[in-house]
C-alpha positions as CSV (number, residue, x, y, z in Angstrom):
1,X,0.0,0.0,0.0
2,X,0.9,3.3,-1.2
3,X,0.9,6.9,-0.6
4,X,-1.6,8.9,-2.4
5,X,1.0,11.2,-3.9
6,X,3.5,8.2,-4.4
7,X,0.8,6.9,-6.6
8,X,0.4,10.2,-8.5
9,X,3.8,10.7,-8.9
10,X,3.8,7.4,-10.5
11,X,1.3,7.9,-12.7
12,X,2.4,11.0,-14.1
13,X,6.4,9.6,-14.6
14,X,4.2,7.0,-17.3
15,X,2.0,9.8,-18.4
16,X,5.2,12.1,-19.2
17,X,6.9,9.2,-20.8
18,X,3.9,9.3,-23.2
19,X,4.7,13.3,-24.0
20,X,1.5,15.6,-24.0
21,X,-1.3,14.4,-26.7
22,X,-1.0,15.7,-30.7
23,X,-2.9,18.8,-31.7
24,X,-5.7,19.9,-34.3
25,X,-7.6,22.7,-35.5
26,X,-11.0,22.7,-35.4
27,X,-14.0,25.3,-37.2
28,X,-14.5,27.7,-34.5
29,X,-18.0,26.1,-34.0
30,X,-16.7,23.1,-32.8
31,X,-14.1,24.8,-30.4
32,X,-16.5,24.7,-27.5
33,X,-15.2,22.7,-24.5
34,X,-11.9,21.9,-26.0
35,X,-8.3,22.8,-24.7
36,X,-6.1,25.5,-26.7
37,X,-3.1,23.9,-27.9
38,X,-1.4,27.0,-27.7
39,X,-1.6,31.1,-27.4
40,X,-4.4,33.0,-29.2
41,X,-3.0,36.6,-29.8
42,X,-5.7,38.9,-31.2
43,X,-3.7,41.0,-34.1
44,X,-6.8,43.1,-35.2
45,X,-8.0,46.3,-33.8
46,X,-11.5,45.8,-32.2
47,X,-13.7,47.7,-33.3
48,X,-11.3,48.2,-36.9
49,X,-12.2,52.7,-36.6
50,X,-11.6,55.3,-34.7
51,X,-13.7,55.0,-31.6
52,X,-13.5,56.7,-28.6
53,X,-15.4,56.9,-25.1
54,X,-12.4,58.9,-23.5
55,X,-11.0,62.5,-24.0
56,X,-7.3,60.5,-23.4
57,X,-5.4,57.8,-22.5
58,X,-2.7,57.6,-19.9
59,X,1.1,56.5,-21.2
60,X,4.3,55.9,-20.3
61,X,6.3,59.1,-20.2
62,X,9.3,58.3,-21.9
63,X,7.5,57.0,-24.6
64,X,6.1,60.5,-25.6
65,X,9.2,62.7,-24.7
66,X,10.2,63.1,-28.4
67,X,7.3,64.4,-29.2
68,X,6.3,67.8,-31.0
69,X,2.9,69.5,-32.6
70,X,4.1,69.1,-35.9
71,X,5.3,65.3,-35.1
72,X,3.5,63.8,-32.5
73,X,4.6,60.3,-31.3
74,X,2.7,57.1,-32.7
75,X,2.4,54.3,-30.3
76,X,1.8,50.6,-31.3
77,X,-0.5,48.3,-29.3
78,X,1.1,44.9,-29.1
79,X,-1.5,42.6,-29.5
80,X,-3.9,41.0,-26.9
81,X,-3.9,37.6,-25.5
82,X,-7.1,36.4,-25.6
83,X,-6.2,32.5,-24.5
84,X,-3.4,30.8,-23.4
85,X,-2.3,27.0,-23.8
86,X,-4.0,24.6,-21.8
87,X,-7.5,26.9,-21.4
88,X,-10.8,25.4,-21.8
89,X,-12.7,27.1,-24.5
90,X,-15.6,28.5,-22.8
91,X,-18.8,30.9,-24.8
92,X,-17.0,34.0,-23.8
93,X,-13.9,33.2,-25.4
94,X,-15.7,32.3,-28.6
95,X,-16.9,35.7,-28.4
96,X,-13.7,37.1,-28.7
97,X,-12.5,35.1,-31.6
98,X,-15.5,35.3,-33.4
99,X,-14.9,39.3,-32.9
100,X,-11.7,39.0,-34.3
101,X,-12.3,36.9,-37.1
102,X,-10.4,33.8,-36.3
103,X,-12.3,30.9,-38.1
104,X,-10.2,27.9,-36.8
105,X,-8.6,27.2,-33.7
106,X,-5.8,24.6,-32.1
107,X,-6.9,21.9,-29.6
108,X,-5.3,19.3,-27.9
109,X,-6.5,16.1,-29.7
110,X,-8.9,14.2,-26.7
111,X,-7.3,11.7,-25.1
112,X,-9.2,8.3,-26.1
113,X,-10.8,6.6,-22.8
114,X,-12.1,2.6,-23.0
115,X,-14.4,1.9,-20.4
116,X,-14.5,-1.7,-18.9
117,X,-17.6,-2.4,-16.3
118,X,-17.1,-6.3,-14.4
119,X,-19.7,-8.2,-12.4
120,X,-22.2,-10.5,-13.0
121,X,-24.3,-8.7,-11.2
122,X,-24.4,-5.7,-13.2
123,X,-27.8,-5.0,-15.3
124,X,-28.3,-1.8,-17.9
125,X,-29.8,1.3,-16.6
126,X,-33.4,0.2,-18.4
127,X,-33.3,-3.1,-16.5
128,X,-35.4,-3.7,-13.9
129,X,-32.6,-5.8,-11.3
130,X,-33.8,-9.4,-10.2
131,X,-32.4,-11.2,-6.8
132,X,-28.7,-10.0,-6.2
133,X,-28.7,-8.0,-9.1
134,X,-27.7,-4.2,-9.8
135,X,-27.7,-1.4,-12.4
136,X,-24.6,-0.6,-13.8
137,X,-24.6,3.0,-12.9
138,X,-20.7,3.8,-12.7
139,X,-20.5,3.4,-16.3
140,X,-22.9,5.9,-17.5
141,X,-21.7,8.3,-14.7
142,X,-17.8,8.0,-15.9
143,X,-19.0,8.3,-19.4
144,X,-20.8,11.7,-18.4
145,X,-17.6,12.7,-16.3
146,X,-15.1,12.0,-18.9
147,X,-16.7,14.0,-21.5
148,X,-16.8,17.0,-19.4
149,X,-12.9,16.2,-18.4
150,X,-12.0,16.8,-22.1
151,X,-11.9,13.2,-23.0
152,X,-13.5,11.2,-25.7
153,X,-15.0,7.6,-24.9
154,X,-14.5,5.3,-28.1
155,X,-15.4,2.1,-26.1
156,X,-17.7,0.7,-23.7
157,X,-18.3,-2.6,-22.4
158,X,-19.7,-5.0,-19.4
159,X,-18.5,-7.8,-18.7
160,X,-19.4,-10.9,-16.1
161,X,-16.5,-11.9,-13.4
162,X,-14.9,-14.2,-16.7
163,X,-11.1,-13.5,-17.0
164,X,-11.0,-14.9,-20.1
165,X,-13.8,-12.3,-21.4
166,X,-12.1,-9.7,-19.7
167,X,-9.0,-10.1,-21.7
168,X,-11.0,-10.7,-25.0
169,X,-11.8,-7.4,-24.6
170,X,-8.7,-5.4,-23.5
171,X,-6.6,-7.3,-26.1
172,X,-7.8,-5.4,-29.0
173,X,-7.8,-1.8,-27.6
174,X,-3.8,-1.3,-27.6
175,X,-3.7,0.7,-30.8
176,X,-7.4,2.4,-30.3
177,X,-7.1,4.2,-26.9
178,X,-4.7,6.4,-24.4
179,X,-6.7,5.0,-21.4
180,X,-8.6,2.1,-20.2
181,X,-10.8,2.6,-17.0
182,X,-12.1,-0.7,-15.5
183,X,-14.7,-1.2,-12.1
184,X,-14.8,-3.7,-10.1
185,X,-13.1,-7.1,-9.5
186,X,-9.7,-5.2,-7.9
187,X,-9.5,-6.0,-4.9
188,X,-8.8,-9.9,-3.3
189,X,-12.0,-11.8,-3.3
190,X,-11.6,-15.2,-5.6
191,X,-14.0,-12.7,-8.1
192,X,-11.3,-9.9,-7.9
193,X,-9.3,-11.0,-11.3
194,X,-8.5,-8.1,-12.7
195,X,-4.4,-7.8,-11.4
196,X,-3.4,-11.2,-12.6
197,X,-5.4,-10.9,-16.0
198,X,-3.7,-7.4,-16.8
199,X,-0.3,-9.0,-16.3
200,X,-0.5,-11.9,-18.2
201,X,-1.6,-9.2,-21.2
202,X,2.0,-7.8,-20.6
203,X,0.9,-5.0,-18.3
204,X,3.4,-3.6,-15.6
205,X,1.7,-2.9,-12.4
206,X,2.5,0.4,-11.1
207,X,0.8,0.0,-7.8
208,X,-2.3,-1.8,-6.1
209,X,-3.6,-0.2,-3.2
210,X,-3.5,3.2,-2.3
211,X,-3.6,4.9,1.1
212,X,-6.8,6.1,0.7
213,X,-10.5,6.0,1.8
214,X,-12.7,5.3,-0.2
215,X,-11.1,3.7,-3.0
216,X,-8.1,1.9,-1.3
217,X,-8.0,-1.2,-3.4
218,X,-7.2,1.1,-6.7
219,X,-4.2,-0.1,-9.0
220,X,-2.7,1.0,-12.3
221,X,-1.2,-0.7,-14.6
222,X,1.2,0.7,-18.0
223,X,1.0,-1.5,-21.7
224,X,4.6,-0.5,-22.1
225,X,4.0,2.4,-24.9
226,X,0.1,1.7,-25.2
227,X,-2.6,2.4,-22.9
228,X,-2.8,3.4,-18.8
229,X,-4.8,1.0,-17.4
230,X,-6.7,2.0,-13.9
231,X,-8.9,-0.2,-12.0
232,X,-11.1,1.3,-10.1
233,X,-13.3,-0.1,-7.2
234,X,-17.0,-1.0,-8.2
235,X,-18.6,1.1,-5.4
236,X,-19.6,4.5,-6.6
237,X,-18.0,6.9,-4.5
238,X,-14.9,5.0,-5.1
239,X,-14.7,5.1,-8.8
240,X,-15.9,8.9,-8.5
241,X,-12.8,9.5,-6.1
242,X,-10.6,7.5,-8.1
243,X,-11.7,9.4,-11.6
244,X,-11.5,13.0,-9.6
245,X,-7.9,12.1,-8.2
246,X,-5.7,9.6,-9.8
247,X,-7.6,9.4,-13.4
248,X,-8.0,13.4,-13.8
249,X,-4.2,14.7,-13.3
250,X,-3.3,12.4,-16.3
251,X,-5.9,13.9,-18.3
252,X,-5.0,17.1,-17.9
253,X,-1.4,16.3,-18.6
254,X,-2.0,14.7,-21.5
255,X,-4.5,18.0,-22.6
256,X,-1.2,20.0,-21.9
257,X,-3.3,22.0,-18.7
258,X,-1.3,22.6,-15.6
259,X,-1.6,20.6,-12.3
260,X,-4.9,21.6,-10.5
261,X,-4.7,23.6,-7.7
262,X,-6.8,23.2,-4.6
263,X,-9.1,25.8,-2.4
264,X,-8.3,26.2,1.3
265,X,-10.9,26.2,3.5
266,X,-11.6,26.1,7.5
267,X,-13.6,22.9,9.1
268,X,-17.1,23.8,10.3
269,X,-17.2,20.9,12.4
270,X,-14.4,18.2,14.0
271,X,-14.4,15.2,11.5
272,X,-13.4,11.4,12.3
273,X,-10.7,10.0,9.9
274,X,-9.1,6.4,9.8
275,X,-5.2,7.1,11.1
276,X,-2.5,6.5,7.9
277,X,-5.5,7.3,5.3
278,X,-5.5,10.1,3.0
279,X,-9.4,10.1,3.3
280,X,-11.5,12.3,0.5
281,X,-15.1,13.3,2.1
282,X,-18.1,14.7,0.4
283,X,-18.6,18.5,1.6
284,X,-20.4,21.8,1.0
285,X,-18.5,25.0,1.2
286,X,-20.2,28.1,2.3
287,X,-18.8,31.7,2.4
288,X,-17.9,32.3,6.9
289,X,-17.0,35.6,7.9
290,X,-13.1,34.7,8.0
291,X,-13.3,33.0,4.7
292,X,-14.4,29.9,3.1
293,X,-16.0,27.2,5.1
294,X,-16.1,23.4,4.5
295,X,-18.7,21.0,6.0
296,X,-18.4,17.0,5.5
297,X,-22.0,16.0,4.9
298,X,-23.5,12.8,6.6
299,X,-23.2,9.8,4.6
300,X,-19.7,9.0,3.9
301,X,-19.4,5.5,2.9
302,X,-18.6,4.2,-0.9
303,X,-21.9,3.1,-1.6
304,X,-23.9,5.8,-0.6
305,X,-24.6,8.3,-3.9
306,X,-27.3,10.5,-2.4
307,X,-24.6,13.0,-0.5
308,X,-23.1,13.2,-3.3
309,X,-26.2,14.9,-5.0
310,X,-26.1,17.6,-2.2
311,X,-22.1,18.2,-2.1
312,X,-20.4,20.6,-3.9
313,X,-16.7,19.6,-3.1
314,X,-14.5,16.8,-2.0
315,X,-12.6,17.8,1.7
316,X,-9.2,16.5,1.3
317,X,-7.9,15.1,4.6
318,X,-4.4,14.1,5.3
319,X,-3.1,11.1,6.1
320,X,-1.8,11.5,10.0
321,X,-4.2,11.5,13.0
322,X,-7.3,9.8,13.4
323,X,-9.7,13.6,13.4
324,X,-9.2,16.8,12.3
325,X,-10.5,19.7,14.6
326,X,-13.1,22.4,13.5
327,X,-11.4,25.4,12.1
328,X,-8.7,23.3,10.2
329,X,-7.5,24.8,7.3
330,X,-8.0,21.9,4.5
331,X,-7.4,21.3,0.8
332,X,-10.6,21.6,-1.1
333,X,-11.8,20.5,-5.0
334,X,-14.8,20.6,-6.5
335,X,-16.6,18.0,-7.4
């Protein structure tokens, strides 16, 4: 069992061994969403005439003191960056480069996710569950959480606790995807296959089982110059904590975005924690009169989705002690 950051650090030496994903350009139409591959510099005046609110501007001195009445001193605007490398295109920005007349844009290619769901037990979303059944819900949500990462899903499959169907369908995928997420079948029940079938594919395991709660029987895996494999725990709040905090930083790495940074905020309340766990709780922030506040919501284990419908953040607690006290400062991400 590792560290969290151990594990991250991990992750990114294969993700950087890999080099940031290729680039494209794109209609402006279809920018929406995507990541700039590099600096947009507007080199157009905006509007293109003469137009002025002001009676004057305010300049640098020195950059006047040749001037005369009969030769006044020109100045020239450098242009204006209007997004750098690694930014999200959001409506505002396609505003702006609509203004200026910029037509096509570069993105990062996105990086190409397979999804893996295991269990017998798993029925479709439609599907009405019979005895010890359940409906694949992790699936649809990573599918929705993915896309809004920046990431394109180009497969998607379940599949019963069968190593031998398990392989059938990671075999193939080398060549067709950066990424290969898999839930359930991690951890070491005589159903938990998933570690000894990825290594007899040729996969080096670059760790099983994190310091963390929940998602502690997480592992990773590297095809040697093909795919990052992760396999993620089948309860929900564990493959949500495992997308939001070992998946995500390779994303964004391979996007070319920088590492995300987190909000501090102060404990409402004293919270229990597991000693040695890097645990990652389910919280609302509010605005206190000394700055932000963070509250861990009832209803913390990895089964239990409804909290997560009334959260707004993951509290990020470290891994010594076994509480923190009210008023601790704390790492904060949202959701």
């Amino acid at each position: 069992m590792i560290l969290h950051a151990t594990a991250v650090e991990r992750l990114m030496e294969a993700a950087r061994e890999r080099g940031l994903g290729p680039f494209q350009t794109v209609p402006l139409k279809d920018a929406l969403g995507r990541v700039a591959s590099g600096r947009i510099v507007g080199t157009e005046d905006l509007p293109a005439f003469d137009n002025s609110a002001m009676d004057g501007y305010a300049v640098a001195s020195a950059l006047t003191r040749q001037a005369r009445p009969d030769a006044p001193a020109r100045l020239t605007v450098s242009g204006r960056l209007i997004i750098n490398g690694g930014t999200r295109i959001e409506p505002r920005h396609i505003l702006a480069l609509a203004a200026l007349g910029i037509a096509r844009v570069g993105v990062r290619v996105r990086p190409r996710v397979a999804l893996i769901n295991t269990g017998r037990e798993l029925v479709d979303a439609g599907q009405k569950p019979g005895p010890g059944q359940i409906r694949n819900a992790t699936g649809p949500f990573l599918a929705a959480a993915l896309s809004t990462m920046g990431a394109e899903v180009n497969a998607q499959h379940c599949v019963g606790d069968d190593p031998g169907e398990f392989k059938q369908r990671i075999e193939p995928l080398g060549d067709e995807v950066d990424v290969i997420l898999a839930t359930g079948a991690v951890s070491m029940g005589r159903h938990d296959f998933v570690p000894r079938a990825i290594e007899e594919l040729g996969a080096e395991i670059l760790f099983h089982k994190t310091a963390t709660r929940p998602g502690k029987p997480g592992l990773a895996a590297s095809f040697g110059n093909g795919p990052l494999f992760f396999g993620m725990p089948g309860n929900p709040v564990s493959t949500a904590v495992a997308l939001r905090f070992f998946v995500s930083p390779v994303l964004r790495f391979f996007l070319g975005q920088a590492p995300e940074s987190p909000l501090r905020a102060r404990l409402s309340a004293a919270i229990e924690k597991p000693e040695g766990l890097r645990c990652f709780y389910k919280g609302k922030l509010k605005q206190g009169s000394s700055g932000l506040e963070a509250e861990a919501l009832p209803g913390q284990a990895s089964f239990q989705i409804q909290p997560l419908l009334d959260a707004d953040c993951w509290i990020v607690l470290p891994e010594p002690g076994d509480h923190a006290d009210a008023g601790q400062e704390v790492d904060v991400y949202p959701l």
